[in-house]
Steps between C-alpha positions, in 0.01 A plus 500: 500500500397834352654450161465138468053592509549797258691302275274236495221749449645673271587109302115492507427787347695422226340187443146699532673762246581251264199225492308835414676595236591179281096416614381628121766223344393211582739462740581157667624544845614131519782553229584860551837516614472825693156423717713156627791717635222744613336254691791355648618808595160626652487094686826540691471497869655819592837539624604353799532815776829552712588201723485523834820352688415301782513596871664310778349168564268450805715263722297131528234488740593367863359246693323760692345648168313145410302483800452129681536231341237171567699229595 
């Protein structure tokens, strides 16, 4: 989970990096190619952690467990 936040921080960074330097051209953020992968990249939920595998399943509950029923 580590990585996955650095990356991303470190995708934003380059986006900052780069908005500040093409800011003197005119630059259109819309049509640059490079801010849209930025941005997707920085956008991306973060990877998935480890999976857990599931434990044994708790058996059904009784008729003791419900309590009384009204009849």
């Amino acid at each position: 989970m580590a990585a996955s936040a650095a990356r991303q921080h470190e995708t934003r960074a380059l986006l900052r990096a780069h908005l500040k330097a093409a800011s003197g051209y005119r630059h259109l953020t819309r049509h640059c190619p490079i801010c849209y992968r930025l941005q997707r990249l920085a956008m991306e939920p973060s990877a998935p952690g480890p999976t857990r595998t599931p434990g044994p399943a708790a058996p059904p509950p009784t008729a003791e467990d419900r309590g009384p029923t009204a009849e």
